[in-house]
C-alpha positions in Angstrom: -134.0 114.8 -130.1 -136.0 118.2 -129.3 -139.7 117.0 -129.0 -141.5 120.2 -127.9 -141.5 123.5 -125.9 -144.3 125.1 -124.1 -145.0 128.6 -123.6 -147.2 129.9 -120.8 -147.8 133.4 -121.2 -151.1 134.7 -119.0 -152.0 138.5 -119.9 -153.9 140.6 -117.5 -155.8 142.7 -120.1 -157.0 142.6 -123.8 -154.6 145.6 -125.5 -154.5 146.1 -129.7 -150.9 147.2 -128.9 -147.5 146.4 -129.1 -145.3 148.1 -125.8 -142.1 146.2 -126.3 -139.8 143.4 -127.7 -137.8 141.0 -125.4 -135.7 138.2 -126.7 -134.8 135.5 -124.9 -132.0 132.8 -125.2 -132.2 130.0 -123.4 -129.3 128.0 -122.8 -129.0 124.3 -123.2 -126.1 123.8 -120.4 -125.6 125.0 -116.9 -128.8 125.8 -114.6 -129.8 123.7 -111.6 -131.7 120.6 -110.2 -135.8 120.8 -110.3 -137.4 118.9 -107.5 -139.5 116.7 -109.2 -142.2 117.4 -105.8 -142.6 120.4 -107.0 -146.6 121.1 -107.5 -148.7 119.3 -105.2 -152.1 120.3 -103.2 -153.9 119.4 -100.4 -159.9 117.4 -100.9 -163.3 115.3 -101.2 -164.9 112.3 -99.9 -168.0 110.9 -101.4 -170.4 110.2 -98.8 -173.1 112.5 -99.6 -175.5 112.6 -97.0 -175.0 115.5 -94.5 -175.1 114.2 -90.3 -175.3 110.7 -91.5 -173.2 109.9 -87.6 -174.5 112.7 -85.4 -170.8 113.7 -84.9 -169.7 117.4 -83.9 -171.4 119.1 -81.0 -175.2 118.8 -81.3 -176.2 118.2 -84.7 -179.4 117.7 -84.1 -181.7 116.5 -86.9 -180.1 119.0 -89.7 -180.5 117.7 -93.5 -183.4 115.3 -92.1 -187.0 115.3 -92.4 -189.7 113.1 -91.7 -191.9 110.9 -94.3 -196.0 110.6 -93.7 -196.4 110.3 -90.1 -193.0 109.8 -88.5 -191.6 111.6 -86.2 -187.9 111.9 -85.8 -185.2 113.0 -82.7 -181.5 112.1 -82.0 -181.5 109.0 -79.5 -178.6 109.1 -77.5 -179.9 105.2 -75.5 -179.4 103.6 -78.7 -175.6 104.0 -79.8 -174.7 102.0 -82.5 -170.8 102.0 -81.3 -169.1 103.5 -78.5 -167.7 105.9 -80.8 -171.3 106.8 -83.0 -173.1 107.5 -79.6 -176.1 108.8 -81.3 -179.2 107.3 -83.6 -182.0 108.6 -85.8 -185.3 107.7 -83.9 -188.4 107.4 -86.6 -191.3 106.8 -84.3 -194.4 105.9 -85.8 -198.2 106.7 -83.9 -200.5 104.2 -83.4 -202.8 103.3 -86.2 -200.8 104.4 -89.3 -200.8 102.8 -92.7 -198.6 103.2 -95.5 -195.0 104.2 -96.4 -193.6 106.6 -93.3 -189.7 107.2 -93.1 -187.2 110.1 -93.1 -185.5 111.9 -96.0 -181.9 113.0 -95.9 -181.3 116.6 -98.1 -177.5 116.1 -98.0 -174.8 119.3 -98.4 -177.1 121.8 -99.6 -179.0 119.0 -102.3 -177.8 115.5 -103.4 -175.6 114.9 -106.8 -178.0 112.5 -108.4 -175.8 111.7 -112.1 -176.6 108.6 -114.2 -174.6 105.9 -112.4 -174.6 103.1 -109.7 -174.7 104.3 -106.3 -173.9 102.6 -102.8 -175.8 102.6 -99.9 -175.6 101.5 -96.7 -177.0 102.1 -93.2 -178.0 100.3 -89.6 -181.1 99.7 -88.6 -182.4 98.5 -84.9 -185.9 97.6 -84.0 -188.4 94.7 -84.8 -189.1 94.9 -88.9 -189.3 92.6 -91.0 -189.9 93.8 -94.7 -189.3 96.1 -97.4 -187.1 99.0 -96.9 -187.1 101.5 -100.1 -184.5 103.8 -100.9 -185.0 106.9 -103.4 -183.3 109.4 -104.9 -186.2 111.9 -105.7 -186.2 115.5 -106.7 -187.0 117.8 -104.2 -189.1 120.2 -105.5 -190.5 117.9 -109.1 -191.0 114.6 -107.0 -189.3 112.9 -110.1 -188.1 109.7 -108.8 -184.3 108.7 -110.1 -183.9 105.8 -108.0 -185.4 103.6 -106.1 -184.4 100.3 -104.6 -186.1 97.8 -102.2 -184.2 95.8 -99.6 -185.4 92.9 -97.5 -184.6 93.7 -94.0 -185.2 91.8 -91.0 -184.1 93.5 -88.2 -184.1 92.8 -84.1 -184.9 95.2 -81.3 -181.6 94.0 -79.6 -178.5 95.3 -81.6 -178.4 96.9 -85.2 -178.2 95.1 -88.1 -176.1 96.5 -91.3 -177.3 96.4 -94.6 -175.5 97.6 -97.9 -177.1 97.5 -101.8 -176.6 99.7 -105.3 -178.5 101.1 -107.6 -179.0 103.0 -110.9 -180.3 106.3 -111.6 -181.0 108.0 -114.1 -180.1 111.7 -114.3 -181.4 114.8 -112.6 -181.1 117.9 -114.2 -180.4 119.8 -110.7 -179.0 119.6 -107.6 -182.2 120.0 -105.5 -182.4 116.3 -104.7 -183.1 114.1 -101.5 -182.2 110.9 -100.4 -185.3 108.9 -98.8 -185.9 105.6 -97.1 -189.6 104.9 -95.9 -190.6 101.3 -94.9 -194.2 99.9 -94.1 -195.5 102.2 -91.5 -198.3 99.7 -90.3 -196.0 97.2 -89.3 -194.5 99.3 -86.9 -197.5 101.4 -85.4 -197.0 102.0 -81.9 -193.6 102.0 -81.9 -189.9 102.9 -83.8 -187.4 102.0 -85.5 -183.6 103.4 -85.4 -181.3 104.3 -87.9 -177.6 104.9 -88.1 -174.9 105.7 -90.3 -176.3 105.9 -93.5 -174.2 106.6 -96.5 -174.6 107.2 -100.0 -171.5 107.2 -102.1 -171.6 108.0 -105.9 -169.0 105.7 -108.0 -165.4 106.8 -106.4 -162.3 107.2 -107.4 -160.3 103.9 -109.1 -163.7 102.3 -107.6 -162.1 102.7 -103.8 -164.9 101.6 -101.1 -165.3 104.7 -99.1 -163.3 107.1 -101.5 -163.1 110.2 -103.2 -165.7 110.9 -105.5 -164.9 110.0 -108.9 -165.7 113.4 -110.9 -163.3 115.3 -108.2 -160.9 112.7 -108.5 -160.7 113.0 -112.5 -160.9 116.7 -112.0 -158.0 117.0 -109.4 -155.8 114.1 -111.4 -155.5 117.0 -114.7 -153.1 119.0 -112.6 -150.7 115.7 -112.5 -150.0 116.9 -108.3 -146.8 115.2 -107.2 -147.8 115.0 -103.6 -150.4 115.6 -100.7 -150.0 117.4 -97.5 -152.6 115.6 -95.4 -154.5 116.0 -93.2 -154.3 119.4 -93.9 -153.2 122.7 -91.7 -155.8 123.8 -89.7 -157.9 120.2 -89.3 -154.5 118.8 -88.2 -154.1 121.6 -85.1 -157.6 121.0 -83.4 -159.8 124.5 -81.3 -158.3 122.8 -78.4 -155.7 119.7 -78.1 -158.6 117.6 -77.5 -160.3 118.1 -80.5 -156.9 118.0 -82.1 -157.2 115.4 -85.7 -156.4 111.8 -84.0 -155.1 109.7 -86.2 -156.0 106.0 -84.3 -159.6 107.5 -84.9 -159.4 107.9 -87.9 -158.9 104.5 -89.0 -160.7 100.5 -89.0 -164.7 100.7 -89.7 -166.4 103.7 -90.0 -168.6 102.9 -87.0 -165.5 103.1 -85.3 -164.7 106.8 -85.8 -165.8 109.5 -83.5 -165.7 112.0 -85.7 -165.0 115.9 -84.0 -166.3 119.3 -84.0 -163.9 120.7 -87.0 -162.2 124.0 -86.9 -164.4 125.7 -89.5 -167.8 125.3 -87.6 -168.9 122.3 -89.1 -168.3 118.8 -87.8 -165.6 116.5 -89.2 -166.6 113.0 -89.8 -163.6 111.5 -90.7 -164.8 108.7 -93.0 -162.3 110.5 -95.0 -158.9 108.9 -92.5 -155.4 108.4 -92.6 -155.8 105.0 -94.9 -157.8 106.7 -97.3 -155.8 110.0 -97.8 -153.0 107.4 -98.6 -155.1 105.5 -100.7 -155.4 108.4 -102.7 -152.3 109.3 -102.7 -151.0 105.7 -104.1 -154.3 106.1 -106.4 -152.6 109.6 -108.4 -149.2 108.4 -107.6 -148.7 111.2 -104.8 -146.1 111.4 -102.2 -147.7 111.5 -99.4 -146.3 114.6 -97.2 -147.5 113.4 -93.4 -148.3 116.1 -90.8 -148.4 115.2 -87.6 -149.6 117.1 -84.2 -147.0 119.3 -82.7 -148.8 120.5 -79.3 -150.3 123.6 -80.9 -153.8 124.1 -81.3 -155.6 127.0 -82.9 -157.2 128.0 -79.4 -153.5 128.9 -78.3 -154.0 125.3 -76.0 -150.1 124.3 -76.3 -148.6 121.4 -74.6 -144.9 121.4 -74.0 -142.0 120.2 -72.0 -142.7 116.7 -70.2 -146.1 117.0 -71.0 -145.9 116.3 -74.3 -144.0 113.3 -74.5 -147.3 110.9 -74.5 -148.0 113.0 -77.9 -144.6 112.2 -79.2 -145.0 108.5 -78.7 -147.8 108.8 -80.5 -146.5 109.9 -83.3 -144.2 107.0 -83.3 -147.2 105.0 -83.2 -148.4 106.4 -85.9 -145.4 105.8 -88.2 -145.6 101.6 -87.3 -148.7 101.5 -87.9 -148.0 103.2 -91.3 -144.1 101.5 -91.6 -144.0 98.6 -89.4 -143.8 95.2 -90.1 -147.1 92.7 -89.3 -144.9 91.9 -86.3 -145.4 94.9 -84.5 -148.1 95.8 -82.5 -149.5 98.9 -84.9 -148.4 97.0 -88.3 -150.3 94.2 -87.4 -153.4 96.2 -86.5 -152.7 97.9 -90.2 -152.6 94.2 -91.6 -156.0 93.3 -90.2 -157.4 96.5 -91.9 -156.7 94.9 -95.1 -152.9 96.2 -95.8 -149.9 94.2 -95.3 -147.3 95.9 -96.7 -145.7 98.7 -95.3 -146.4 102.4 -96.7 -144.1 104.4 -98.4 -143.6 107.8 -96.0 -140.8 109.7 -97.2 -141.7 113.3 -95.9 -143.1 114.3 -92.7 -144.4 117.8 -91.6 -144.3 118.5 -87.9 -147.4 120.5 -86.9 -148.8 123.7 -88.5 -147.9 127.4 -88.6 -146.4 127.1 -85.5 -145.2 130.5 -85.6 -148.8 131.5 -85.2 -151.4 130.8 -82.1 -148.9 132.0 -79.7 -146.6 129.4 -80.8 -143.4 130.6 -81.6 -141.7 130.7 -78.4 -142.1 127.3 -78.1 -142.0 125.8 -81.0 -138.4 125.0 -81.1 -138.5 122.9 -78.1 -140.9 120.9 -79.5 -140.0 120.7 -82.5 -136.8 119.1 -81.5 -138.8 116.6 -79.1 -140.6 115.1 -81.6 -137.5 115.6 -84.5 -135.1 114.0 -81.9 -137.4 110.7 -81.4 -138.7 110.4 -84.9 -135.3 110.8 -87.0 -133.5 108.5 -84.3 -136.2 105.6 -85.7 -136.4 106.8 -89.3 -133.8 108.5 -90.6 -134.7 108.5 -93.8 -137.8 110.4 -93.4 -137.4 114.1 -94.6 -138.6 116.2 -91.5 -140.1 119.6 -91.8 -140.8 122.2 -89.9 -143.7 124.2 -89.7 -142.4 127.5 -90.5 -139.2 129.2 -92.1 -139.4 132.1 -89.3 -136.0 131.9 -88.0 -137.1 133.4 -84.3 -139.4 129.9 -84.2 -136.7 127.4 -85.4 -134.0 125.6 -83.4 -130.8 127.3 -84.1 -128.8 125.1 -85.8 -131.6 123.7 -87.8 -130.4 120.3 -88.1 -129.1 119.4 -91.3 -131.4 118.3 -94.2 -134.4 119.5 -92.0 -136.7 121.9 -94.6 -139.3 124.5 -93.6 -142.4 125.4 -94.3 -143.7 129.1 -95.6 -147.5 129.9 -96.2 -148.1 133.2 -98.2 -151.9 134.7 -98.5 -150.9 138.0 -100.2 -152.8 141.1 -102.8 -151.5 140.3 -106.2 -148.7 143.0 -105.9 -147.4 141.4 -102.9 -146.9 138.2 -105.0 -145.0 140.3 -107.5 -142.6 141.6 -104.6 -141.7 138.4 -103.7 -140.9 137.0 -107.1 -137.2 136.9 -106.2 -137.8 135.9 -102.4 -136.0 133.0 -102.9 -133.0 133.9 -105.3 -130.5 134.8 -102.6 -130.9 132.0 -99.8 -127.4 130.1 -99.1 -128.1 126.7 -100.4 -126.4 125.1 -97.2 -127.0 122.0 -94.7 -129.5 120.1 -96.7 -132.3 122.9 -96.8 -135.3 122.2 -98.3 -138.0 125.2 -98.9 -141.6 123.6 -98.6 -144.3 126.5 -99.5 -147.0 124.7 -98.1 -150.0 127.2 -98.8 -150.1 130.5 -101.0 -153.3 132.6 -102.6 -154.0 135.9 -103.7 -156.6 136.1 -101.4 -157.3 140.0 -101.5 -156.9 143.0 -104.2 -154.2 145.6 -104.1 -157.0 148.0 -101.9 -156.5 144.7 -99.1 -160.7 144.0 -100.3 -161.2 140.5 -100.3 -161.1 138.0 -103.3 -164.2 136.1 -103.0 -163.7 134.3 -106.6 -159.8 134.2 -108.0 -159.4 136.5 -110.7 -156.8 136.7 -113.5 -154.8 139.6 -112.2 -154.3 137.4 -108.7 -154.0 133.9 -110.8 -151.0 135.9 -113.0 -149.6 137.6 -109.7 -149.2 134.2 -108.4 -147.6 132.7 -111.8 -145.2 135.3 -111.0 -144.4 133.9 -107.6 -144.5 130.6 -109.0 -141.6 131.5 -111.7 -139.6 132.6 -109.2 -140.1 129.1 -107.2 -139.4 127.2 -110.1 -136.4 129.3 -110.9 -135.3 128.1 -107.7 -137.0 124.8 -107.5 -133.6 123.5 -106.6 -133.8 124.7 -102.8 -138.1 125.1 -103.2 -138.8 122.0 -103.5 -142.4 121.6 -103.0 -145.2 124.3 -102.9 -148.5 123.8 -103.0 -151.7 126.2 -103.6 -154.1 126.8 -100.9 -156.9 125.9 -99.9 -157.8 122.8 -102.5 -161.7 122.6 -103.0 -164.7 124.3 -101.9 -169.0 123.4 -102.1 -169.8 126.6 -103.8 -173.2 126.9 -101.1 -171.2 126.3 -98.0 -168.0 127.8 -98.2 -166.0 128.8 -95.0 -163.1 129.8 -96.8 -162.6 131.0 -100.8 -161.4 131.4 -103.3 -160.2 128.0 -103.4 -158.3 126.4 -106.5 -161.9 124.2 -107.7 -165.4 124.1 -106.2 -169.0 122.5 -106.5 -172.1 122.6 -105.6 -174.8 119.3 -105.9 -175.5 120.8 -109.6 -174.4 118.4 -112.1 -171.5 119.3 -113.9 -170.8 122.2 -111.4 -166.7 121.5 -110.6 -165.2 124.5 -111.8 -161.6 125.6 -111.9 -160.7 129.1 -110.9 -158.3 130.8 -113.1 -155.7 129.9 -110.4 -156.5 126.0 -111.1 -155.8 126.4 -115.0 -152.5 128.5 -114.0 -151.6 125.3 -111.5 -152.0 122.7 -114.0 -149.9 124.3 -116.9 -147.2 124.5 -114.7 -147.7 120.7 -112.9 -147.9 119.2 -116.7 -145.2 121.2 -118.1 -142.0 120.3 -115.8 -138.8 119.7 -116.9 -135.5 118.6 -114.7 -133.5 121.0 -115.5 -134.1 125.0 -114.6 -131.7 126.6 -118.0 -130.1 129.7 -117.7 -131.5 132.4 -119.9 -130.3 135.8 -121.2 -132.8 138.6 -122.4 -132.5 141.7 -123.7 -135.3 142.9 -121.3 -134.9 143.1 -117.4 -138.1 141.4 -115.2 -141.9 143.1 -114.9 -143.4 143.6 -116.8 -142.3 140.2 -118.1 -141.3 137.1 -116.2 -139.9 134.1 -117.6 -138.2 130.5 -116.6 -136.8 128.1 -119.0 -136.4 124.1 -118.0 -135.7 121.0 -120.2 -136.6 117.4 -119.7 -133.9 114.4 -120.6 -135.5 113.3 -123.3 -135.3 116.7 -124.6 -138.2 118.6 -124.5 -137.7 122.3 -123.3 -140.5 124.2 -121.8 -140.5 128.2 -121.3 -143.0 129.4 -119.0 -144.1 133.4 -119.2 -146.3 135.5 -117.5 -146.9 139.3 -118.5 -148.2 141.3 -115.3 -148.2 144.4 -117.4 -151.6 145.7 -118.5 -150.3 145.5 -122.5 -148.9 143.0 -124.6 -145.0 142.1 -125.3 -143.3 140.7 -128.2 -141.1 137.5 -127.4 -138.8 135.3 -129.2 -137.0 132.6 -128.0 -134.3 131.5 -129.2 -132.1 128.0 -128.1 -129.5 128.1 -130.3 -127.6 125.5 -128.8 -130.3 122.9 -129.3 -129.8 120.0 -131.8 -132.4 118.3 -133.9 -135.7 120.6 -133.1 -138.6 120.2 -134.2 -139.8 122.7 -136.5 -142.9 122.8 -134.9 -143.4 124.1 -131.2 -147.0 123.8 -128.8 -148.1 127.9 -127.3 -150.5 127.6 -124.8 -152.4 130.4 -122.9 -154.0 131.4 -120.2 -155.4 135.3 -120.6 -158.6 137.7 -120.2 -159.5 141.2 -118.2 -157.7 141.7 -115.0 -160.8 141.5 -113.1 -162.0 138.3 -114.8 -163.0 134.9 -112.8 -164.7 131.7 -113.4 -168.1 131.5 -111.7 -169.3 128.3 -110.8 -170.4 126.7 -114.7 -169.5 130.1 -116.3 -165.4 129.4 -117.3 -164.3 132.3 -118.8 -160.8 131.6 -118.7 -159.0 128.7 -118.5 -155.8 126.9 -120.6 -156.2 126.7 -124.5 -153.7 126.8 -127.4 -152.8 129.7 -129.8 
């Protein structure tokens, strides 16, 4: 029975006229396998206080500031672990009275929403008392929350102490997070403070999640996977500031942290258990990359040297697939998980054909390749780029590569049939792992996606999907961006502290009409019109619902009718939904001005 088809058609301008007709039939036998990995991406944890761990290379006291008569400094002869080596010092002069403490103004302002919120935090030093916690607006001094803990704290070791709270809403972002205690009773002296964290409700209610409006956000597109821990984070400036997976997981007081690639300073709260967590949490496959030797620096490590590096990317994989018997399974069972992971598809390293990388990426490619498939050969492996110059030659079989395209929205329309001619030989898998209009036809830069670039990539994303039986996962690039501190854009969805402020680009709108309208089957389809304007794909589920996807790159509109003539019991009734507006149009943050809705 013929439930429903779907159109997508996305126009780049508003025209009052007609240029042309094109009928298409689409077939209802032949066509080819869809990889059911097809649309994926690659996002946010919910800690929102900024420097909460002192991590990255000096920190300092940014997002802090004192309350009354404190005074604050990084302490580096109080560490709270080996691996958080610095504190927050609130000293307090002799003779005060009254509330002193330390605010904390988080990523550019903290979300304060009606909710319950979690917080928890160290404390060292001789207190005992009330410690109060606020969420207060910065500039109106309205108080949203506020919550007193009993605290009785030694000036030995720190103590750890964890409670929620309600708030009420704040119309803004510009909000701070403050804890002040009873200055008198520690005149003369100071107290210390570590690790403080404030976490909104998360995601499916995970301790030390994602946050739970991204989550929902994220969780329309329906992504099938997620390439963690990303491209750049995974490579490191240099190979010791490379992503380390044993750091990343076991308490949080237990994680370094490291200067990120982007300027700022990784935490990594957000580790290798989480991202899986999330991953289980959307029903994800979870696409693992692992170090290769390349860092972004050009620091490469290769021949003999890098075997320690391949071994421990073994370790990795029993820690995430070994049994409780095994050294790293059982340290995985005492973090709370027992059973094994499911890691079907691994990544190894990033770009390598970049960073000076090429000439040696083959060698180590098939180090870690040659030690990783011997224990897991049911692991789909995949190399880090498709550039044949980089690759071992044979590319062993059933080994897929990866592609990354950052193109002007013409350059997506030249590639719409990139992948129609590539032998479908020895198991090869195409894995286009990042692609973006990132800049106009003039090569300016795209700051915000508009819905020329969004259509240009529907385009490419046609042509994937026509050949989604050897493409068979691509995802868009990068995910998510904080509108006030962004290193990188456009990005598929940003925010800022500003309630309600996640907003989609066009390009986010484009991506979930084609995640939630998937079939299995990619049907052949004759037209009476050749491609470009025009661009179409035709696919069909087994229960019998047929999708056609279209996107017009043309600047007026064109008459379509499809036709499946071959097609038994359909409905009389069918679902069009569009994505459309002026070439040059984007979504702002909180001003959508295109986005998916039904004609």
């Amino acid at each position: 029975m013929v439930s429903l088809w779907k159109f997508f058609l996305a126009s780049l301008a508003f025209i009052d006229h007609v240029s042309s007709t094109t009928t298409l039939t689409v077939s209802t036998t032949g066509g080819n396998a869809s990889s059911p990995l097809l649309y994926g991406d690659g996002g946010i944890h919910g800690q929102l206080l900024k420097n909460n761990g002192f991590q990255g290379n000096s920190p300092g006291l940014t997002a802090y500031a004192a309350i009354g008569a404190a005074t604050l400094t990084v302490d580096t002869t109080n560490p709270l672990t080996s691996a958080i080596t610095s504190s927050l010092k609130v000293s307090v002069p002799s003779g005060t009275t009254g509330q002193v403490g330390f605010s904390n103004s988080g990523y550019s302002g903290v979300p304060v929403n009606t909710g319950t919120y979690a917080n928890y935090f160290w404390i060292k030093g001789a207190y005992s008392g009330l410690i109060t916690l606020q969420l207060v607006g910065n500039s109106s001094g309205t108080v949203y929350a506020s919550q007193n803990v009993t605290v009785s704290s030694v000036a030995s070791s720190f103590t750890y102490y964890e409670t929620t709270y309600p708030s009420t809403q704040s119309p803004d972002g510009n909000n701070i997070w403050v804890l002040t205690f009873d200055g008198s009773k520690v005149a003369g002296s100071a107290l210390y403070f570590d690790l403080v964290q404030l976490f909104p409700v998360t995601y499916n209610s995970r301790y030390n999640g994602i946050r739970d409006d991204v989550g929902t956000f994220l969780a329309q597109i329906e992504p099938s996977f997620l390439r963690f821990p990303g491209g750049n984070n995974l490579e490191g400036a240099t190979p010791a500031t490379r992503w380390k997976w044993n750091e990343t997981i076991g308490p949080v007081e237990d994680r370094p942290g490291r200067q990120g690639d982007w300027g700022y300073p990784n935490t990594d709260a957000l580790g290798l258990m989480e991202y899986l967590q999330w991953c289980e949490d959307m029903s994800m496959t979870p696409v693992l990359a692992i170090w290769s030797g390349l860092s972004l620096g050009g620091g490469i490590v290769s021949g003999n040297a890098l075997t320690p590096y391949v071994n421990d990317a073994l370790n990795e994989l029993e820690f995430l697939l070994g049994s409780t018997s095994t050294t790293w399974g059982a340290l995985r069972a005492s973090y709370g998980r027992s059973a094994p992971y499911n890691i079907t598809h691994l990544e190894i390293g990033n770009e390598d054909n970049l960073s000076s990388g090429c000439s040696t990426y083959a060698s180590r490619f098939t180090a870690f390749y040659n030690a990783i498939h011997a224990a897991y050969p049911s692991i789909t492996i995949i190399a880090s780029t498709s550039s044949t110059s980089c690759l071992p030659n044979p590319l062993p079989s059933g080994v897929w590569t990866d592609t990354h395209h950052y193109l002007s929205p013409s350059g997506f329309i030249s590639l719409f049939n990139e992948w129609d001619n590539v032998a479908r030989t020895n198991g090869l898998g195409i894995f286009v792992g990042e692609y973006a209009n990132t800049v106009d036809d003039s090569g300016a830069t795209t700051y915000w996606g508009t819905v020329q670039g969004a259509t240009a990539e529907a385009v490419y994303m046609i042509g994937m999907e026509r050949n989604s039986d050897l493409v068979k996962m691509a995802s868009y690039a990068p995910l998510l961006e904080h509108f006030d501190l962004a290193e990188w854009s456009p990005d598929l969805f940003g925010l800022n502290a500003t309630p309600g402020s996640i907003t989609g680009s066009v390009s986010f709108w484009v991506q979930k009409l084609f995640s939630t309208a998937r079939g299995t089957t990619i049907l052949p389809v004759t037209s009476t019109s050749n491609f470009n304007p025009l661009f179409w794909v035709a696919s069909s589920t087994a229960s019998g619902t047929y999708y056609v996807k279209l996107a017009n790159y043309g600047t007026t509109t064109q008459s379509v009718t499809v036709t499946i003539p071959q097609a038994t019991g359909m409905s009389k009734s069918a679902e069009l939904q569009v994505i459309t507006g002026p070439s040059t149009a984007s979504n702002y943050p909180l001003d959508v001005t295109s986005n998916l809705g039904s004609a």
